[in-house]
C-alpha positions in Angstrom: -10.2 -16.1 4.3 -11.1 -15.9 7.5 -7.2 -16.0 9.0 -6.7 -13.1 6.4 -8.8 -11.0 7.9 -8.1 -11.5 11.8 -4.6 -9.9 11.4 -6.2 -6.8 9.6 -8.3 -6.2 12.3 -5.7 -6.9 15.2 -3.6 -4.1 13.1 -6.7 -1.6 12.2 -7.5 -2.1 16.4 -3.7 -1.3 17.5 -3.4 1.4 15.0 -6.7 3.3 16.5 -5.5 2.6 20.0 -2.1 4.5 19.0 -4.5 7.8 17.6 -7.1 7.6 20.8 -6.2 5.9 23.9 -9.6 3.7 24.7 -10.1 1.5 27.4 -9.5 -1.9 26.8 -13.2 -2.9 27.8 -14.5 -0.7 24.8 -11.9 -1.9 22.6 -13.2 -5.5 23.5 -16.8 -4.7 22.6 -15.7 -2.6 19.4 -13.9 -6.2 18.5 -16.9 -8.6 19.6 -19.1 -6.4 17.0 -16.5 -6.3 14.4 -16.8 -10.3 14.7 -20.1 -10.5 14.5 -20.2 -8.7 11.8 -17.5 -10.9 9.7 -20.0 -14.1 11.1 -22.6 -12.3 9.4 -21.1 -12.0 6.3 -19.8 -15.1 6.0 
């Protein structure tokens, strides 16, 4: 389950960075609270 949903994210990251160029510290955070979240749910 959980190796199902990395790769999602990876691509639903890269595919934001493509639409608005973020720095790669706030992409960081935006990812450490996306996996919290999935902790939390799981």
């Amino acid at each position: 389950m959980k190796n199902h949903l990395l790769p999602s994210i990876l691509h639903l990251s890269l595919f934001c960075m493509r639409k608005t160029p973020i720095k790669k510290s706030e992409m960081w955070q935006e990812q450490e609270r996306l996996n919290t979240h999935h902790k939390r749910l799981i």
